[in-house]
C-alpha positions in Angstrom: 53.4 7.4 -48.7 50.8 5.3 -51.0 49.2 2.7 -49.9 48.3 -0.1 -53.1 45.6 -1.6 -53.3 43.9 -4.0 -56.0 45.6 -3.0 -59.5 48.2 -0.7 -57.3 45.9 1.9 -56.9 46.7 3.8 -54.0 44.6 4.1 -51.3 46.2 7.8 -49.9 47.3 10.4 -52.3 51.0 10.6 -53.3 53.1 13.9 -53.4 52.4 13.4 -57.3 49.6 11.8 -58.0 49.2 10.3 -61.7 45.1 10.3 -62.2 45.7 8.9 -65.6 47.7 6.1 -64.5 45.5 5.3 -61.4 42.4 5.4 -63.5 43.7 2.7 -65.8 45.0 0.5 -62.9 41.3 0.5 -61.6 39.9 -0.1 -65.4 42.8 -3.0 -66.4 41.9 -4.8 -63.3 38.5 -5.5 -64.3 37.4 -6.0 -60.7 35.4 -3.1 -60.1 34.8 -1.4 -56.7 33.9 -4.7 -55.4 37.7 -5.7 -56.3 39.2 -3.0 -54.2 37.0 -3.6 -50.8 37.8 -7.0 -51.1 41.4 -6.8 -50.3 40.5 -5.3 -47.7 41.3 -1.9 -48.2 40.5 1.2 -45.2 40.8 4.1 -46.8 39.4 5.1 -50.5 41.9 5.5 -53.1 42.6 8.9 -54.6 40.1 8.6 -57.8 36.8 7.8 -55.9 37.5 11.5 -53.7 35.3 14.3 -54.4 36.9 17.9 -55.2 36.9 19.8 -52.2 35.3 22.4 -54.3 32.1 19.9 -55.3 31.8 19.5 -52.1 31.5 23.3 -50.8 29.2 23.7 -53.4 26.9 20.8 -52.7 23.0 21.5 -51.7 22.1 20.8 -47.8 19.8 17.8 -46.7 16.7 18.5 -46.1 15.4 18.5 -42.4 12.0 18.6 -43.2 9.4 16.4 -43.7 9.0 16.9 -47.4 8.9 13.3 -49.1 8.5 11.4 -52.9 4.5 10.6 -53.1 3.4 6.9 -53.2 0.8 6.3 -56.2 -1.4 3.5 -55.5 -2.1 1.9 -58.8 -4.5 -0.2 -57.7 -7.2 2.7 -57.7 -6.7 2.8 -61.3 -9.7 0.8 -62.1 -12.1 2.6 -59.2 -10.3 5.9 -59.3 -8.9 6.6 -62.7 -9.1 10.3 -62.7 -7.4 10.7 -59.2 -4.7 8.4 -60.0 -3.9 10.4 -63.2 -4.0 13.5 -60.9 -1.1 12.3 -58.8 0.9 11.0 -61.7 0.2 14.9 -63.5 1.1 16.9 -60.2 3.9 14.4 -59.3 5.6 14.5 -62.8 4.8 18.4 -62.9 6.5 19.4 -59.5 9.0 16.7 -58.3 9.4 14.5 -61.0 9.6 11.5 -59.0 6.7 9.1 -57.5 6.9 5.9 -56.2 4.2 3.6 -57.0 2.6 0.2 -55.1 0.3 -2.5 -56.5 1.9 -2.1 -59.5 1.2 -5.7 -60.5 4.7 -7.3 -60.1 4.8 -9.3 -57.6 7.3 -9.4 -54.3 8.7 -12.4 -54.7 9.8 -11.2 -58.4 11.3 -8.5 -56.6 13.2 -10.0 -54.7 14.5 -12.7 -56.8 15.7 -9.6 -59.1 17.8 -8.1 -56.4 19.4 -11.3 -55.3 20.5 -12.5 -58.5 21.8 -9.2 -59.2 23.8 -9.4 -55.8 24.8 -13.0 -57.0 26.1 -12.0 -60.5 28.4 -9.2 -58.5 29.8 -11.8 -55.9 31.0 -14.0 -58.6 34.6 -14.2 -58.7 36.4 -12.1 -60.4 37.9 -14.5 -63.1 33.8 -15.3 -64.6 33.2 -11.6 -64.3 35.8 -10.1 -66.2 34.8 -12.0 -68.9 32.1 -9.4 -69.4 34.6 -6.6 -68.5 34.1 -4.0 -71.4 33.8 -0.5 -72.3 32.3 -1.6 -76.0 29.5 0.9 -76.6 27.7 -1.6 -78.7 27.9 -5.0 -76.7 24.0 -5.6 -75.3 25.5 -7.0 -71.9 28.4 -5.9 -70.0 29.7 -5.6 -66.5 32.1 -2.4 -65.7 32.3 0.8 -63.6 31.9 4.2 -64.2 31.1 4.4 -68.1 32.3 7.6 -67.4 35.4 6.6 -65.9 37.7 9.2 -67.8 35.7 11.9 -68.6 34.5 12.5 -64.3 36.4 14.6 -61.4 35.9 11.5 -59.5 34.8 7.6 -60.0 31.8 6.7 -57.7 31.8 3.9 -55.6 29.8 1.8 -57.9 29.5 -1.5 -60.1 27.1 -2.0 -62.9 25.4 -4.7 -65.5 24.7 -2.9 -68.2 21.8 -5.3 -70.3 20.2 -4.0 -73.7 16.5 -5.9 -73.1 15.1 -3.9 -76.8 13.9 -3.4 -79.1 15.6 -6.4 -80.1 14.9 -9.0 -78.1 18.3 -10.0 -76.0 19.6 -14.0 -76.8 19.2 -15.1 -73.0 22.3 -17.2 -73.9 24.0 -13.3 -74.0 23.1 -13.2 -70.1 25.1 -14.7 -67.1 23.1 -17.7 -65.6 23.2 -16.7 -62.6 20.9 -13.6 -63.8 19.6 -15.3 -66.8 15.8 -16.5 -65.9 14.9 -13.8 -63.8 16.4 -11.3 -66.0 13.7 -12.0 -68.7 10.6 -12.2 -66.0 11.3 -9.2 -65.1 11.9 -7.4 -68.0 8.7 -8.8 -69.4 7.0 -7.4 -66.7 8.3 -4.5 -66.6 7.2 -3.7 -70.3 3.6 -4.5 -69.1 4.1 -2.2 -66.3 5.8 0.4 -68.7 2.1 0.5 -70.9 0.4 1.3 -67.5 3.0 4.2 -66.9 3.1 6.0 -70.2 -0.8 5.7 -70.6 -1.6 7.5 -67.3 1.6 10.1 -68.4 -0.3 10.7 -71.9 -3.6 11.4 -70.2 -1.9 13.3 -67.3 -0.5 15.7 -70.6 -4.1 16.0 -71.5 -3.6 13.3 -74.4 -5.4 10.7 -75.7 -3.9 7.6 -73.5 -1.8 5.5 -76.5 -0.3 9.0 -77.5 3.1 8.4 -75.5 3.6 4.6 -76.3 2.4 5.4 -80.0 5.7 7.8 -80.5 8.0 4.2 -79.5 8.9 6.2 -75.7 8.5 2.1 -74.4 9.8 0.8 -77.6 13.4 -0.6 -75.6 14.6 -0.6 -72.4 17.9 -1.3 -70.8 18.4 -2.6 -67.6 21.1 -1.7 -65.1 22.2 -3.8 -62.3 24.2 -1.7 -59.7 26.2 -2.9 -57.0 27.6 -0.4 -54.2 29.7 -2.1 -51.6 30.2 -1.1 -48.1 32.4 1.7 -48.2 35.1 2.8 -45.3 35.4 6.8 -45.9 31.7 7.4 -47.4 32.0 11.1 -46.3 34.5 10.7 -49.0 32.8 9.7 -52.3 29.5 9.2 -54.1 27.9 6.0 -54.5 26.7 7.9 -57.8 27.2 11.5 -58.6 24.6 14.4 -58.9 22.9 13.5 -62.7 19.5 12.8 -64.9 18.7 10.2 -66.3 18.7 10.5 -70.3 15.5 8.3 -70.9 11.9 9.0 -71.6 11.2 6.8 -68.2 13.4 5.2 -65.6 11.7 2.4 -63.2 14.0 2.0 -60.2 13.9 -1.4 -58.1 16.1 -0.5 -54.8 16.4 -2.7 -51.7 16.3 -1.4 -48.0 19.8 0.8 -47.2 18.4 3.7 -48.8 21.2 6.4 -49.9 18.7 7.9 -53.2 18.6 11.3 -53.1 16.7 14.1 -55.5 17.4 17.5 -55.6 14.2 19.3 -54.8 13.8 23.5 -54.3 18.3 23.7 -54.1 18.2 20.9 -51.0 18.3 17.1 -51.1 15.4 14.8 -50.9 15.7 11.1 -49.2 13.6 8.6 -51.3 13.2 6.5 -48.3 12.6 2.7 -49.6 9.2 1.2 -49.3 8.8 -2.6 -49.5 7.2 -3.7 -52.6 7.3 -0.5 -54.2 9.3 1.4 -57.8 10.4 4.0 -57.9 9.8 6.0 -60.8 11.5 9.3 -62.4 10.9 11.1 -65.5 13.7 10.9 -67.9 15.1 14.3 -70.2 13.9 12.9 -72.9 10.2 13.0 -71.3 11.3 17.0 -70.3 11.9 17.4 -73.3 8.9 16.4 -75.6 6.7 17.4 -72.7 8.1 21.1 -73.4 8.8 21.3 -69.4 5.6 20.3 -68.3 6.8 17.4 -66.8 10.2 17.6 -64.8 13.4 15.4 -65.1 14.8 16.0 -62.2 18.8 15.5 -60.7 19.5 12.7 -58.4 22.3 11.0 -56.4 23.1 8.0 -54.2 25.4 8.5 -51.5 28.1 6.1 -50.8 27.3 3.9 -47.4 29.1 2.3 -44.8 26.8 -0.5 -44.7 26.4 -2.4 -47.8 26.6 -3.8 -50.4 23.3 -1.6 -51.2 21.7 -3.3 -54.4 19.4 -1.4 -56.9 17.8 -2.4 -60.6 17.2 0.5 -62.9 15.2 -0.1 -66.1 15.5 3.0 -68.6 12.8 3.1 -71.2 14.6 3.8 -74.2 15.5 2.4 -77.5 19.5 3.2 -76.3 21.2 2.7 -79.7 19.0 1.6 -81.6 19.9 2.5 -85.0 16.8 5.1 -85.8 16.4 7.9 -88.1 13.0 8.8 -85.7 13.3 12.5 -84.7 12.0 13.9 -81.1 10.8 17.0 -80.1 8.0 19.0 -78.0 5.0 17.3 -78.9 2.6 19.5 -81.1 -0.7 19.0 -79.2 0.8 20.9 -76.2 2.1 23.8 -77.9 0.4 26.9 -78.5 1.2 31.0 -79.2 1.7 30.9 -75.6 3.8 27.9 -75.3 6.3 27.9 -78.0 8.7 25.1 -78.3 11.9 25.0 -75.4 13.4 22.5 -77.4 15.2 21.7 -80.6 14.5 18.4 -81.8 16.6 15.5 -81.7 17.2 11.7 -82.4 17.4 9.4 -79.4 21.0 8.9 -80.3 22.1 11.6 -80.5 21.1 13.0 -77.3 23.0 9.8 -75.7 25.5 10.8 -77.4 26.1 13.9 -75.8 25.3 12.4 -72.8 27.5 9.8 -72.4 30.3 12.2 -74.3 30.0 14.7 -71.0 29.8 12.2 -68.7 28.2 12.9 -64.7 29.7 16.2 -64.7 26.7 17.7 -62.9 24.9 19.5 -65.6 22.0 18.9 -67.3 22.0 17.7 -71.2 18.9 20.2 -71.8 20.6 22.5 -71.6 22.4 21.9 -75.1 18.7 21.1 -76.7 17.1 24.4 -75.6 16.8 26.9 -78.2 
């Protein structure tokens, strides 16, 4: 017998179970996740479940003691070489660093991840008024973009705010987001310049080389909410994927749950306060020629919650551009020949969004 929850999804699989049907439920409601675990709900409804074939396939956990190096960028100005070093061997084997004295302040931090859990804890009615699955609006509030396309919905809610290369109307943005929406992203354009100049020299290029092909030239900024979850065993806070950027800057707060796949076992990415995490996107992979990696992640869904996290993604998104991509010249050679067929930045998200989470990586369809 179902159970309904918000929308009438049902929270235990019927005898003939309509995915279709249930997957619109969840998207007409417009409440998100969020929506669902606040009627109160103790068992998670039939869409969010894994395949119990994902999950016999799934890498273990790593028991050892392997962990995501901290980059003190503070030694910058005393240690320039040895910070460049860390950000090359970083990039190179893991493809994920986190970084401290970065310049943005704690308090910013913080104010970033509490107005981001504010904007999610508004009712439902002033939410839903920016409910959409437009591919073109620069702010929106839904769940799973991929909603249709994946085996299974993850137990997550997401702002979805286009910051460039067009500068966003702040009038576009909630209020309750608004002001320290724009601190930060200004900030995080300043921090971006840092990133990309020690990436360039870490390639052995001259340090403007990366910001002078437009890799910082946008960014979008998502603002994901995962609440508290009652079967977490069950689902994924977000599923096994890349991220399809040049540069993601991840601001997470103190549940942990971010995993990356590193050597066919799972990595924690234990949270450090004051610190970013940052990843290398495909479309870094990719004009790198696989000298830098972008590597999968995941966040696991969490009884405790709601776990709050700020991803910026340095990319121009949809920005129409005729601007074509591909492994960069300087590092190619007889003995290095390209791995990649170049691309526009649109159409690579394009593909990417068209295939959804599905576990597999959008290189792939680049390589040559």
């Amino acid at each position: 017998m179902a159970i309904a929850g918000a929308g009438g999804i049902p929270t235990e699989t019927p005898p003939h179970y309509h995915r279709i049907q249930q997957l619109k439920a969840f998207d007409e409601s417009k409440a998100g996740v969020k929506g669902l675990v606040d009627t109160g709900i103790h068992k998670v409804p039939s869409i969010f479940i894994r395949p119990a074939d994902e999950i016999a396939a799934d890498y273990p956990i790593s028991g050892t003691d392997i962990s995501v190096p901290i980059i003190d960028l503070g030694d910058t100005a005393v240690r320039p070489s040895a910070v460049v070093e860390s950000v090359r061997r970083a990039s190179k084997e893991l493809g994920f660093f986190q970084v401290v004295n970065h310049g943005i302040k704690l308090g910013v931090l913080e104010e970033m991840l509490r107005a981001a859990r504010a904007f999610h804890e508004l009712p439902r009615e002033v939410k839903m008024e920016y409910y959409t699955r437009e591919v073109e609006r620069k702010v929106k509030f839904g769940s799973n973009f991929d909603l249709y396309k994946s085996r299974s919905a993850n137990w997550r809610d997401t702002l979805f705010t286009v910051m460039g290369p067009d500068p966003l109307d702040p009038k576009e943005l909630p209020e309750v987001i608004r002001d320290i929406t724009m601190e930060y992203s200004s900030q995080i354009r300043r921090l971006g310049t840092t990133l990309f100049n020690l990436l360039s020299e870490a390639l052995g290029l001259k340090p403007d080389h990366l910001i002078g092909i437009d890799c910082a030239k946008g960014h979008v900024m998502l603002s994901h909410y995962y609440p508290a979850c009652p079967e977490p065993e069950l689902t994924m806070g977000t599923s096994k994927h890349a991220d399809p950027d040049f540069l993601t800057v991840l601001l997470q707060d103190q549940i942990g749950g971010l995993q990356v796949l590193h050597q066919n076992q799972w990595i924690n990415v234990l949270p450090v306060p004051g610190a970013l995490v940052i990843n290398i996107g495909d479309l870094l992979q990719l004009i790198s020629n696989d000298k830098f990696k972008s590597v999968e992640h995941r966040v696991l869904a969490n009884k405790e919650g709601p776990r709050l996290s700020v991803a910026c993604f340095f990319t121009p998104d949809r920005y129409p551009s005729s601007k074509i991509y591909g492994p960069i010249k300087e590092l190619l050679s007889k003995d290095d020949l390209p791995v990649y067929r170049e691309t526009t930045v649109i159409d690579f998200i394009t593909y990417y969004d068209g295939k959804g989470l599905d576990g597999n990586s959008a290189l792939t369809h680049f390589k040559l």
